[in-house]
VOPA-757749 format. One record per residue (C-alpha): residue number from 1; x negated, z negated, y. Coordinates in steps of 0.001 Angstrom, whole numbers, plus 500000, padded with zeros to 6 digits. Example, Ala and Ser with C-alpha at 12.3 -4.5 7.8 and 13.67 -1.06 7.14 Angstrom:
2
REC / 1 / 487700 / 492200 / 495500;
REC / 2 / 486330 / 492860 / 498940;
This chain:
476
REC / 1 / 500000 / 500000 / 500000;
REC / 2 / 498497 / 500885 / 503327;
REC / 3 / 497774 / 498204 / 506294;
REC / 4 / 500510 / 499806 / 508075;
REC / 5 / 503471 / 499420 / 505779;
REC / 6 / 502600 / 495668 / 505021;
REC / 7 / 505537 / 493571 / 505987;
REC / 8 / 505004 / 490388 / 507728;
REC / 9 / 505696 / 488213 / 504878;
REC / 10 / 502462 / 490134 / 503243;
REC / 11 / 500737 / 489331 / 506328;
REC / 12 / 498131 / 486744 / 505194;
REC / 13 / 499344 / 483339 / 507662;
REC / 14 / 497693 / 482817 / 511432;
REC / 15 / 497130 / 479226 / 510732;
REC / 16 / 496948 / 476583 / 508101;
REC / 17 / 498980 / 473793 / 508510;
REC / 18 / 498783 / 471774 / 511871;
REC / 19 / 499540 / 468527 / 510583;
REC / 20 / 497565 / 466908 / 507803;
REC / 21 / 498943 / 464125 / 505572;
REC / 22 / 496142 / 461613 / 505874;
REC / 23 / 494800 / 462369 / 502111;
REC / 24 / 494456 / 465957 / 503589;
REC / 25 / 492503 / 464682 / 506614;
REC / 26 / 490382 / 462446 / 504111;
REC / 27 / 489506 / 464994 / 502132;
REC / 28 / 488241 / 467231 / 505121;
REC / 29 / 486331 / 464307 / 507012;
REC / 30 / 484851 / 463715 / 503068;
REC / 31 / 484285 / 467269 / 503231;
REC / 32 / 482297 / 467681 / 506730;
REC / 33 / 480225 / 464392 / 505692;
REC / 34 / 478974 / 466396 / 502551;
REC / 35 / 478485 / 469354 / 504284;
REC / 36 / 476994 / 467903 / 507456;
REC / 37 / 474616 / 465576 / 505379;
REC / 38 / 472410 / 468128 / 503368;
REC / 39 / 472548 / 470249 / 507147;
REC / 40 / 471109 / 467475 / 508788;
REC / 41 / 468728 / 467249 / 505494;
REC / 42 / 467430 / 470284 / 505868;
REC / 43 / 466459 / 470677 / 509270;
REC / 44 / 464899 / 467384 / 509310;
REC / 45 / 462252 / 469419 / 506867;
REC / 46 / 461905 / 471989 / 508988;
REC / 47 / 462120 / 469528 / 511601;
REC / 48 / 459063 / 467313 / 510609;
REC / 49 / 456849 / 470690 / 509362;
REC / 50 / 457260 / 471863 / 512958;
REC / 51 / 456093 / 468429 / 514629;
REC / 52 / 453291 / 468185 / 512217;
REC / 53 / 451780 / 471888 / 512744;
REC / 54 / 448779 / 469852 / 514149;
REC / 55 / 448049 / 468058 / 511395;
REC / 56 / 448568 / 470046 / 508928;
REC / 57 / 446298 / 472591 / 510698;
REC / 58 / 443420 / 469902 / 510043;
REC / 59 / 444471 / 468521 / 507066;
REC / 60 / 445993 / 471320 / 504936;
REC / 61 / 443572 / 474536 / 506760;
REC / 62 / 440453 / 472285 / 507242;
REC / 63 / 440247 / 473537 / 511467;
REC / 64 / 438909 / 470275 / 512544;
REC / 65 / 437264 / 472173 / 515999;
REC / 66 / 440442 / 473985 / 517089;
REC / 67 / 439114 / 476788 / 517519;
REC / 68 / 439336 / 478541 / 514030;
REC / 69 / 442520 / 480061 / 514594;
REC / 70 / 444639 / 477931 / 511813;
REC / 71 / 447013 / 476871 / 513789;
REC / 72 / 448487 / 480703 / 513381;
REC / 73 / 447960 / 480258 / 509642;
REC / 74 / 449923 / 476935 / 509625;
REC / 75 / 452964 / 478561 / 511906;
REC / 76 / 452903 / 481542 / 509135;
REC / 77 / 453631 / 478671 / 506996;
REC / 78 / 456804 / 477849 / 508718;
REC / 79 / 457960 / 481299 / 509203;
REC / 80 / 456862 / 482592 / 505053;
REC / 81 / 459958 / 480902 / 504303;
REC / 82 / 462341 / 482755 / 506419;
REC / 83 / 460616 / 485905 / 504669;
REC / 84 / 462220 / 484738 / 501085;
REC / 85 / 465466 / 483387 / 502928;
REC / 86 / 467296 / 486956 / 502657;
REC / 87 / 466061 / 486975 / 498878;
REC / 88 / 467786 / 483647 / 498316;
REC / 89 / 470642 / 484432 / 500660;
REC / 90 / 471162 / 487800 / 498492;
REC / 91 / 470891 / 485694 / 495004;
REC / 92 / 473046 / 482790 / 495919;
REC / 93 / 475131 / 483827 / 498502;
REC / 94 / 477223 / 485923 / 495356;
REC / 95 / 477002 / 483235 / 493256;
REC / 96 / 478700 / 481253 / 496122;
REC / 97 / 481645 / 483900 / 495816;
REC / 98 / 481406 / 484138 / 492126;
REC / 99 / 481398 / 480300 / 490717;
REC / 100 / 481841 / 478488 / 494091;
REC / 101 / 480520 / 476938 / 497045;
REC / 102 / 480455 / 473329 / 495768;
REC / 103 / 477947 / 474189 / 492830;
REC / 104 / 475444 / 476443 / 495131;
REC / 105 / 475448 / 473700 / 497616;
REC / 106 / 474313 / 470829 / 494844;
REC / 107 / 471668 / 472641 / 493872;
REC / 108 / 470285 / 474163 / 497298;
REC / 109 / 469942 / 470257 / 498996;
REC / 110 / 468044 / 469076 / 495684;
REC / 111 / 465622 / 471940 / 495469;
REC / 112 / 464751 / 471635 / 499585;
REC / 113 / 464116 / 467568 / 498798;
REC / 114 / 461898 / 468611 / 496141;
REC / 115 / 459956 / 470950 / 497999;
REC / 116 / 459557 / 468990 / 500671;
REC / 117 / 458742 / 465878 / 499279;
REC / 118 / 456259 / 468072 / 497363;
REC / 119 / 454176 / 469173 / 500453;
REC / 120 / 453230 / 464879 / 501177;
REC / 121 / 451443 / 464818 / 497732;
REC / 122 / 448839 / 467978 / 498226;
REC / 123 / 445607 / 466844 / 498451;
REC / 124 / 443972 / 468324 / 501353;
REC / 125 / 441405 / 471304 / 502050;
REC / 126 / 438375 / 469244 / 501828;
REC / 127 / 439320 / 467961 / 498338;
REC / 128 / 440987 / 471342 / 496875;
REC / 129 / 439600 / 474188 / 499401;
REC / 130 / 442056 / 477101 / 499557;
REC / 131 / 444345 / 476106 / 496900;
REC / 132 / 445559 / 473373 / 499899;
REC / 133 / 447291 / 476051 / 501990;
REC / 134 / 448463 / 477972 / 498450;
REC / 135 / 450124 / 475110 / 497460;
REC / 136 / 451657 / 474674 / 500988;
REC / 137 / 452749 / 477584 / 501342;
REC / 138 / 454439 / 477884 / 497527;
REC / 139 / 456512 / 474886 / 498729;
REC / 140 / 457327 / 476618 / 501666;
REC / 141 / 458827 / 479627 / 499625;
REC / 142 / 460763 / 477360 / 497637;
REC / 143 / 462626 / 476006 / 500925;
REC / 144 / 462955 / 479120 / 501984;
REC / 145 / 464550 / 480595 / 498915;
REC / 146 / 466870 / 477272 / 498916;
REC / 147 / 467913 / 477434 / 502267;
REC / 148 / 468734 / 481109 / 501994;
REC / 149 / 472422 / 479862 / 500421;
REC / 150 / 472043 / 476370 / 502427;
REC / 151 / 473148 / 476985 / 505505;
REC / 152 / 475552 / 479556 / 504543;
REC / 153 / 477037 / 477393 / 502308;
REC / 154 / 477280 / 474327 / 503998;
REC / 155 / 479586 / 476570 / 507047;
REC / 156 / 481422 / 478431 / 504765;
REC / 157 / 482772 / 475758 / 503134;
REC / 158 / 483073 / 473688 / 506094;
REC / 159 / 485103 / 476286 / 507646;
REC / 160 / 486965 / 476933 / 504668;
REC / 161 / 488013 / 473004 / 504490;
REC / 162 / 488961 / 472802 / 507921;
REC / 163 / 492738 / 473212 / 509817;
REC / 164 / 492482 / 476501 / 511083;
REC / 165 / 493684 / 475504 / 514893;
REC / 166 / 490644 / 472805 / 514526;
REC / 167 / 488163 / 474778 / 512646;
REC / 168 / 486031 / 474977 / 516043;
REC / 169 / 485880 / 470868 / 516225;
REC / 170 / 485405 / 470125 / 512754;
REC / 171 / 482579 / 473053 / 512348;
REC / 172 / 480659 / 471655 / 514856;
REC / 173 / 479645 / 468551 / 512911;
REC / 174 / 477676 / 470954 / 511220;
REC / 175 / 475607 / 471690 / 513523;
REC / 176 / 475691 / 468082 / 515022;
REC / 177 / 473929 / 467283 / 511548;
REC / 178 / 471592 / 469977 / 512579;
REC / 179 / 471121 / 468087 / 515761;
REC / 180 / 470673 / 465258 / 514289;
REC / 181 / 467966 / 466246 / 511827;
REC / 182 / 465854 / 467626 / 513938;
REC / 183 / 466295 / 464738 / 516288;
REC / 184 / 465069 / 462452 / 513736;
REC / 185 / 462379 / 464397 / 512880;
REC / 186 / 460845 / 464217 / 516261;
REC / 187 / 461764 / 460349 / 516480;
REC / 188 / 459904 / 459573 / 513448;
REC / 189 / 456824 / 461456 / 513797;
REC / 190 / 456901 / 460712 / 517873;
REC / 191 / 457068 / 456176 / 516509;
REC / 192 / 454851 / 457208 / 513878;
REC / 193 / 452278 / 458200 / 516210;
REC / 194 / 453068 / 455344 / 519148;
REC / 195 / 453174 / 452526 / 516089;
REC / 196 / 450204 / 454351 / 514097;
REC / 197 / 448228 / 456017 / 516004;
REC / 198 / 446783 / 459184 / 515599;
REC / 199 / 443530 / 458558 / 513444;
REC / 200 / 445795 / 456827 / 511117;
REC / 201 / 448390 / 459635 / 511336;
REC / 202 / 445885 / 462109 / 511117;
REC / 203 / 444074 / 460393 / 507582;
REC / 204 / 447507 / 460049 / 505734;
REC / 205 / 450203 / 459000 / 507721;
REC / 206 / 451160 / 462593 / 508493;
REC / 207 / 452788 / 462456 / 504360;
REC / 208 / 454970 / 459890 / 505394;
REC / 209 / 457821 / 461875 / 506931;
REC / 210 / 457135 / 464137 / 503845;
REC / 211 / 458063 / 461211 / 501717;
REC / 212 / 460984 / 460126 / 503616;
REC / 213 / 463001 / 463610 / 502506;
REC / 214 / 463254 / 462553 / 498664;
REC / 215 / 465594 / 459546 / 499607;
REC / 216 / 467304 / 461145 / 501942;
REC / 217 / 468332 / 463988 / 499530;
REC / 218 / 469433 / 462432 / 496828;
REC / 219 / 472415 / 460388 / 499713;
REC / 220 / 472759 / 463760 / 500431;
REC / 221 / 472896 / 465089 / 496775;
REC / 222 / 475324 / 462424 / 495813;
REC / 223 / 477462 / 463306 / 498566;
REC / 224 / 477927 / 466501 / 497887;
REC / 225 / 478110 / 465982 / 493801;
REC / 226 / 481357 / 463926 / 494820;
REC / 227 / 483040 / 467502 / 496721;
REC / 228 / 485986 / 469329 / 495497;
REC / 229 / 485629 / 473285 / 495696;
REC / 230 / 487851 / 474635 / 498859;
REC / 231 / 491120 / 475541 / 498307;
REC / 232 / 490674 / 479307 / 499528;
REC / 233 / 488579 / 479903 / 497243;
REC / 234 / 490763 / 478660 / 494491;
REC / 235 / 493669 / 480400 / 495514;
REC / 236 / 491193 / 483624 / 495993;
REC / 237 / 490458 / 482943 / 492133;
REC / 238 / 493951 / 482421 / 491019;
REC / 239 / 495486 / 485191 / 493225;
REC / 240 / 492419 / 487525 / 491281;
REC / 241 / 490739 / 488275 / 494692;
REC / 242 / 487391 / 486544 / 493245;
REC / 243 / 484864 / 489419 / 491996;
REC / 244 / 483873 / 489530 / 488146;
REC / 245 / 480620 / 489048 / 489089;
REC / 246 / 477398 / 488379 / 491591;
REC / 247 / 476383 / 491475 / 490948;
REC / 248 / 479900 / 492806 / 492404;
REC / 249 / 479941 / 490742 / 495384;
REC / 250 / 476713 / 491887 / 496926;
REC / 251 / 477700 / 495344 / 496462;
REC / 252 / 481272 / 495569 / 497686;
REC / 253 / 479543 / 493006 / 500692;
REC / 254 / 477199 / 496244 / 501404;
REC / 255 / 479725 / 499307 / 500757;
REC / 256 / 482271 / 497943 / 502657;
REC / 257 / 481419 / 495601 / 504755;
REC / 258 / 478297 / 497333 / 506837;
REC / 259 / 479644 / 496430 / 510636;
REC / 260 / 480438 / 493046 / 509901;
REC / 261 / 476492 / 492629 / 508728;
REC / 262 / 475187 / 494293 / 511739;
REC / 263 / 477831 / 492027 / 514329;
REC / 264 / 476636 / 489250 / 512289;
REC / 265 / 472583 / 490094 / 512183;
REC / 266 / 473211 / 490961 / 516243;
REC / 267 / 474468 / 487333 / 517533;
REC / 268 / 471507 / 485373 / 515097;
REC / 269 / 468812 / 487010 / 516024;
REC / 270 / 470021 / 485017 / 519802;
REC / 271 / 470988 / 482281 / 517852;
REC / 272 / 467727 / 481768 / 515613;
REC / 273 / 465390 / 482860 / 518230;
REC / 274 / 466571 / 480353 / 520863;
REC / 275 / 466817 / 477588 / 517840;
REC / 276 / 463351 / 477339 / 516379;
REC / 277 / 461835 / 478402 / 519683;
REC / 278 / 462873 / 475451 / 521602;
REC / 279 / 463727 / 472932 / 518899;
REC / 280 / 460540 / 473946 / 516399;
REC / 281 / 458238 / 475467 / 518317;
REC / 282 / 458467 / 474302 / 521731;
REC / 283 / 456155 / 471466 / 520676;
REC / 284 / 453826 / 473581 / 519981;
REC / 285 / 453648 / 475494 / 523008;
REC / 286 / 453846 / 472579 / 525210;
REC / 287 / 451000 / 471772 / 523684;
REC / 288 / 448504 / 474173 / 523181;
REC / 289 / 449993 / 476462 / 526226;
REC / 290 / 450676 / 473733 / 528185;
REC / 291 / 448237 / 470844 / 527241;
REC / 292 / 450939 / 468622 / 527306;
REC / 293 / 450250 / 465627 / 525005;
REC / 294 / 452071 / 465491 / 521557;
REC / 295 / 453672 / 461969 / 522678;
REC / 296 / 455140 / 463502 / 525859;
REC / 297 / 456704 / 466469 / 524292;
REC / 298 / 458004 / 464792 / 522308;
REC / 299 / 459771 / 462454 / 524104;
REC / 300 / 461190 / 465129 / 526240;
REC / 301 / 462713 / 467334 / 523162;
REC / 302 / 464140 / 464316 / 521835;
REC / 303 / 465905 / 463953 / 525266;
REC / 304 / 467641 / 466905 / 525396;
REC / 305 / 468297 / 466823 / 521651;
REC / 306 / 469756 / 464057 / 521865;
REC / 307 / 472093 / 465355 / 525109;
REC / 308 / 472624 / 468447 / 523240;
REC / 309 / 474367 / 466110 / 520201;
REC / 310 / 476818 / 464235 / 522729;
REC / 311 / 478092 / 467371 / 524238;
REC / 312 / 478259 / 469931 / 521142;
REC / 313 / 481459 / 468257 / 519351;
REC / 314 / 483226 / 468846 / 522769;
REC / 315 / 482683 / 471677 / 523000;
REC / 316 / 483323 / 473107 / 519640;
REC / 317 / 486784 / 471141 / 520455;
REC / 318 / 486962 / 473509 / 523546;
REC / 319 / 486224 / 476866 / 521410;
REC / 320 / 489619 / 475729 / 519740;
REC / 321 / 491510 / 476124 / 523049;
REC / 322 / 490227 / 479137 / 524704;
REC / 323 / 488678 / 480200 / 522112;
REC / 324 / 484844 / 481262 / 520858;
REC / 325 / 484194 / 484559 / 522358;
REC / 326 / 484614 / 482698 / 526456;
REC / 327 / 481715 / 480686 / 525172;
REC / 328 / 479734 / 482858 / 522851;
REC / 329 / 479412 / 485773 / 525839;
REC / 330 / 478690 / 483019 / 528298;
REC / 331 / 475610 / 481688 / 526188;
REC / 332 / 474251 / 485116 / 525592;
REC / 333 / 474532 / 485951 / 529510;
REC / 334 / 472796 / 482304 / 530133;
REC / 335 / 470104 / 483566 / 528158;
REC / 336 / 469588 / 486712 / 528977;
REC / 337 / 469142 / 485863 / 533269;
REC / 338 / 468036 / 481850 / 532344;
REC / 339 / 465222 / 482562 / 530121;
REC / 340 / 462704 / 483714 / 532737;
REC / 341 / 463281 / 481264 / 535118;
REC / 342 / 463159 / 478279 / 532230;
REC / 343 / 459812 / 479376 / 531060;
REC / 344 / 458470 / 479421 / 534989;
REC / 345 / 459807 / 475830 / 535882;
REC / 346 / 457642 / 474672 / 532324;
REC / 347 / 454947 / 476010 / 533918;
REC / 348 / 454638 / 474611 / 536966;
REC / 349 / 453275 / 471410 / 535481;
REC / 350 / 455993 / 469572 / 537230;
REC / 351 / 458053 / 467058 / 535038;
REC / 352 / 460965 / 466679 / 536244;
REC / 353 / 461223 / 470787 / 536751;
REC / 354 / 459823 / 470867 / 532507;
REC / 355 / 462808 / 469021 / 531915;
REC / 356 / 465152 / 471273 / 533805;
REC / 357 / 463098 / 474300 / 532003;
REC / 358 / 464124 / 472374 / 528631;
REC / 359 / 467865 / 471788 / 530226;
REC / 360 / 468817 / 475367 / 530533;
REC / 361 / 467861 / 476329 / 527246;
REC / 362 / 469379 / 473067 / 525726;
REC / 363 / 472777 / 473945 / 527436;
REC / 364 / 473245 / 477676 / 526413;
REC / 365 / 471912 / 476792 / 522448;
REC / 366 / 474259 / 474174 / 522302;
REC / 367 / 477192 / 476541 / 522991;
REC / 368 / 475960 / 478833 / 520791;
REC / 369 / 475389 / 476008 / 517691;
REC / 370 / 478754 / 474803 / 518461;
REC / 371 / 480553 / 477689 / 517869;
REC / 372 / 477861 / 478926 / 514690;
REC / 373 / 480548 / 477388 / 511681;
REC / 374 / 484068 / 478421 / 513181;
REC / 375 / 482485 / 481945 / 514442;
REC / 376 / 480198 / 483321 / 511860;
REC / 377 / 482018 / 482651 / 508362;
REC / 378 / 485743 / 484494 / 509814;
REC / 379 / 483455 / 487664 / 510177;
REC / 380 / 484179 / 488623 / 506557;
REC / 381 / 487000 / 488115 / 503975;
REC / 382 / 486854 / 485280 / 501372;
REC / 383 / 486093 / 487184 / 498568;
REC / 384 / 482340 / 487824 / 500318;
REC / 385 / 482362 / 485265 / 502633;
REC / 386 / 479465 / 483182 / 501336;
REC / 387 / 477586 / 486438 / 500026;
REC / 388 / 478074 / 488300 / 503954;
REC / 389 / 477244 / 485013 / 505471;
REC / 390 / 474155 / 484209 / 504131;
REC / 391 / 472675 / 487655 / 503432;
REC / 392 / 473210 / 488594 / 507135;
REC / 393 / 472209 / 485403 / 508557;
REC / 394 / 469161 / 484873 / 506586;
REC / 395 / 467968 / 488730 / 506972;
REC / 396 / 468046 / 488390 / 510880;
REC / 397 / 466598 / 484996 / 510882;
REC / 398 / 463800 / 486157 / 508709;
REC / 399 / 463263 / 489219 / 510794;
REC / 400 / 463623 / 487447 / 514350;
REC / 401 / 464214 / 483914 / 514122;
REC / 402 / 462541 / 481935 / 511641;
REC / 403 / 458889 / 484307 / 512673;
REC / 404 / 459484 / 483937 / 516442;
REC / 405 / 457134 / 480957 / 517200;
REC / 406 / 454738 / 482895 / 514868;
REC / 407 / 454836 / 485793 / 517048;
REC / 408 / 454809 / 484052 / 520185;
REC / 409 / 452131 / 482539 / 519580;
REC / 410 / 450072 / 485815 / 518495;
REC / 411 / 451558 / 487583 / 521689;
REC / 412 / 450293 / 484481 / 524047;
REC / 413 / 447008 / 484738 / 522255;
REC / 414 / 446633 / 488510 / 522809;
REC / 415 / 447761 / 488509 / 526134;
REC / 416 / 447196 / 485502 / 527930;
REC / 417 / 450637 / 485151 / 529475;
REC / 418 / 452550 / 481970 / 528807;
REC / 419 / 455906 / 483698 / 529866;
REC / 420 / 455489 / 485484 / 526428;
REC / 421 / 458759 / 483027 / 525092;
REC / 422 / 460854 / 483951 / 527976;
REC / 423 / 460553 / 487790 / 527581;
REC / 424 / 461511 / 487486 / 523843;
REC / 425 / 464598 / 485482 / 524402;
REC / 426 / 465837 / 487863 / 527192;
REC / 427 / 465564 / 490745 / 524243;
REC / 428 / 467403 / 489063 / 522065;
REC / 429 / 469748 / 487745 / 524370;
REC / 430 / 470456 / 491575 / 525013;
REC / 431 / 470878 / 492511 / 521238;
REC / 432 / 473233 / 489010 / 521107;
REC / 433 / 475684 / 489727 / 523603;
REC / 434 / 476331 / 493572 / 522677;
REC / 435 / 477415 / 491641 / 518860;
REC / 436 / 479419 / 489402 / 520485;
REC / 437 / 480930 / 492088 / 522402;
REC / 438 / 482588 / 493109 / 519321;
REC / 439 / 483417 / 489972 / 517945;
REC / 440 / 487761 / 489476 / 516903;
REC / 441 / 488411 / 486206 / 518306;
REC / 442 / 489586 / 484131 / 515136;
REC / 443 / 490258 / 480762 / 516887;
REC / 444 / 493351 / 479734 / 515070;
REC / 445 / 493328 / 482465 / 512589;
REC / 446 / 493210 / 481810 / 509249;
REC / 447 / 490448 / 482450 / 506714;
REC / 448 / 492320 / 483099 / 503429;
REC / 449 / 493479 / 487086 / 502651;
REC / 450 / 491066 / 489852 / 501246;
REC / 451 / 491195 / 491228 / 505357;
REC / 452 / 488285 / 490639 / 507820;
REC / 453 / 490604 / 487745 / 509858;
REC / 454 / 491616 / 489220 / 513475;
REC / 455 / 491555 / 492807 / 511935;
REC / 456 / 495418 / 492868 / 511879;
REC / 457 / 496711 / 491745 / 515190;
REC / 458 / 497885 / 494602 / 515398;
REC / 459 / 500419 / 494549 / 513103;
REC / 460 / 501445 / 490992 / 514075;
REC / 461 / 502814 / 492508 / 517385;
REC / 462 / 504589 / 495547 / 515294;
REC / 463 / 506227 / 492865 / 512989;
REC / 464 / 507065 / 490448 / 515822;
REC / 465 / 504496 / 488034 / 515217;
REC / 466 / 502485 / 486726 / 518044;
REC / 467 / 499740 / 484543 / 519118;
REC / 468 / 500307 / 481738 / 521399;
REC / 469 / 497146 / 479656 / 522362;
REC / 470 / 495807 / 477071 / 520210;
REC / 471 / 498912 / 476603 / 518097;
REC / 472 / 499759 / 479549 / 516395;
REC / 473 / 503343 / 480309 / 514866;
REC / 474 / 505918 / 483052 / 513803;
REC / 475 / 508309 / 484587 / 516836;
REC / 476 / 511642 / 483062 / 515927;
C-alpha cells in the first residue's frame, strides 16, 4: 500500500502517552539511571586518558625531555580508538536491532571497564620498551570497538523508553552523565595532583584513576543487568518489523537509508569536534600552547563543566516546547561566528577573558549535547535505529571528532598558529548547520513505525491530523 493511501488509523501515533502511571514513570527514571550510568562510565575513561596525556607521554612513550614529539604519539592513542569505533558501531549497532538494546549495552560497559582498568597495570617504557605503547594502544582499540555500540545504545534506548512529548528532558540525562564523567575525571586527577603532587603522580599515582573505572563499572554493569528491553522494540519484534538478521540490518540501513547517514554524519562532525576539543583536549592546549599550568586548567574546565551540567537538563526540557531544530541551528550559528573570537580571548593570557573564551564554547556544546538523545535516534526507523545510529555517529566521530585534538595539534605544530582550533570548529560548524538544515523536527513525535518519524506530516494534514505544540493529539 503506498504512503498516500494510508488511512489515519495506519498512521503510526504522534505521541506516546502523556500521562504515566507511576510504575511507568519508575520504570523510565530506572531506565535513564542505567543508561546514564555506563554514559557517565565511559567518558570518565576517556575523560581521565585525556587529563593524563602528560603522563602517559613520560611514562608509557619514555619522552622525559619534552621535546621528542610523544605527546603526538600519546594523542594518536586517544584518537586510534575512534578509528575502530565505526567497526564496532557496524558490528553491534545490528545486533542492537537484531537481539536488543539491553544485551549490547551489558556487554559494551563491561568490556570499556576492562580495558580501562587494563591500561593502570602496564608496566612502563623503561621496564618493557615499545611493547608499553603496544599494549596501550591495544586497550585503546578495545574501547574503541566497545564504545562503537555504547553511546548509540545507551540514546537509543533512552529515547526509546522515554514519553515522546518529554523525550527532550529525559534524553538529556544522558548527556548530563556525560557531563558528569568527564567532570569527575578532571576532579580526580586535578585533587590527585593538589593532594599528591606531581612526582608522586608522575611515579604511579597516574594508575590510580585507571583503577578507579573497574568499580565503577561493575555499579554500572549491575545497573544495566537489572533493564528490561524497550517496548518499541518488542512491539517491532512482535509486529515482524525486526530483521532476520545483523547481517540484514546493516544492509537495508545502507540501501535505504543513505540521507539519513549523511544528515546524521553532518551535525556530529559539529558535535564531536566541539566535544573532545574543549572537554578532552583543551587541557592539552592550554598547556602546551598556552603554558598554562595543569592545576589551572583544570580548575577552569571543571568550572564550566560543571555550569554546563546545571543548565543542560533545562534545556533539553526547552527542546520539548519549541522544539530541537530552534536550538540545534542556533548552536551551529554560535559556532560557526563564536569560534574565532573564543580562541583569541584564550590567547590573550588574560583570565578572566580565558574563561569567557571557555564560556562561549561551553554554552553552544551544551545545546548541542542536550538535544544529542531526543535528536539523533528519531533520524531513522526502529527497525535500524541502533544500527543507523551508531554506524553514522561513530564513522563521523572517527573521521572528525574523536582525531581532532590529534590534528590540531599536528596543524599548531606545522604552522605555528594557536588559532589552529578555532578555524576547525568554524568548518565544521559550516558542514553542521547545512545537516541540521534538513533535520524533521520530531519533538513530540513518536519513535515506533517502520517510517523515518516526521516523514509523514504530510499526510497528518490530508487525514485531519495536526500538530499542536508540545502536546500532540488527533483533530476531533
Amino acid at each position: 500500500m503506498s504512503a498516500a493511501k494510508r488511512s489515519s488509523k495506519e498512521l503510526p501515533p504522534i505521541t506516546r502517552e502523556i500521562d504515566l502511571t507511576p510504575a511507568e514513570r519508575k520504570n523510565v527514571k530506572k531506565s535513564v539511571m542505567g543508561a546514564m550510568a555506563g554514559n557517565a562510565i565511559e567518558w570518565f575513561d576517556y575523560g581521565i586518558y585525556g587529563y593524563l596525556t602528560g603522563y602517559l607521554t613520560v611514562q608509557i612513550f619514555g619522552d622525559t625531555d619534552g621535546e621528542s614529539g610523544a605527546i603526538l604519539w600519546v594523542l594518536f592513542g586517544f584518537a586510534i580508538s575512534f578509528l575502530v569505533r565505526p567497526l564496532g558501531g557496524a558490528i553491534l549497532g545490528p545486533l542492537g536491532d537484531r537481539i536488543g538494546r539491553q544485551k549490547i549495552l551489558v556487554f559494551t560497559i563491561l568490556m570499556i571497564s576492562v580495558a580501562t582498568f587494563a591500561i593502570g597495570l602496564i608496566p612502563t617504557y623503561d621496564t618493557i620498551g615499545w611493547a608499553a605503547p603496544a599494549l596501550l594502544y591495544l586497550c585503546r582499540i578495545i574501547q574503541g570497538f566497545s564504545a562503537g555500540g555504547e553511546y548509540a545504545g545507551a540514546a537509543v534506548y533512552m529515547a526509546e523508553q522515554a514519553p515522546d512529548n518529554r523525550r527532550g528532558f529525559w534524553g538529556s540525562f544522558l548527556e548530563f552523565g556525560t557531563l558528569l564523567g568527564f567532570s569527575a575525571a578532571a576532579i580526580l586527577v586535578t585533587v590527585l595532583e593538589l593532594t599528591l603532587g606531581h612526582e608522586f603522580m608522575d611515579d604511579w599515582g597516574w594508575r590510580i584513576p585507571f583503577w578507579v573505572t573497574l568499580p565503577l563499572g561493575l555499579f554500572a554493569l549491575w545497573m544495566r543487568s537489572k533493564l528490561h528491553e524497550s517496548e518499541t522494540f518488542e512491539e517491532a519484534k512482535q509486529e515482524g518489523e525486526a530483521k532476520d538478521s545483523a547481517w540484514k540490518v546493516l544492509g537495508d540501513l545502507i540501501t535505504k537509508q543513505p540521507k539519513q547517514l549523511m544528515k546524521i554524519m553532518g551535525l556530529v562532525v559539529l558535535i564531536n569536534s566541539a566535544f573532545y576539543l574543549v572537554l578532552t583536549y583543551m587541557p592539552t592546549y592550554l598547556e602546551t600552547s598556552l603554558d598554562m599550568s595543569n592545576v589551572t586548567s583544570g580548575f577552569m574546565l571543571v568550572g564550566v563543566q560543571l555550569v554546563m551540567m546545571a543548565i543542560i537538563i533545562p534545556i533539553g526540557a526547552l527542546s520539548d516546547r519549541i522544539g530541537r531544530r530552534p536550538l540545534l541551528i542556533t548552536a551551529c550559528i554560535g559556532f560557526l561566528v563564536g569560534s574565532l573570537p573564543a580562541i583569541f580571548l584564550l590567547n590573550t593570557g588574560i583570565a578572566v577573558l580565558q574563561i569567557l573564551g571557555l564560556a562561549i564554547f561551553g554554552i553552544f556544546l551544551v545545546m548541542l549535547l542536550a538535544n544529542i538523545s531526543a535528536t539523533l535516534p528519531a533520524l531513522f526507523p526502529t527497525t535500524v535505529r541502533y544500527a543507523g545510529f551508531a554506524l553514522g555517529y561513530n564513522v563521523a566521530t572517527s573521521l572528525l571528532g574523536g582525531t581532532a585534538g590529534f590534528f590540531n595539534e599536528l596543524l599548531i605544530g606545522a604552522t605555528g598558529s594557536p588559532y589552529i582550533p578555532g578555524f576547525y570548529l568554524t568548518l565544521m560548524a559550516a558542514i553542521g548547520l547545512v545537516a541540521v538544515l534538513t533535520f524533521n523536527e520530531t519533538a513530540g513525535r513518536s519513535l515506533r513505525g517502520d517510517g523515518v518519524p516526521g516523514d509523514d506530516d504530510h499526510l497528518r494534514v490530508k487525514t485531519g491530523e495536526i500538530l499542536i505544540g508540545k502536546v500532540n493529539k488527533p483533530k476531533e
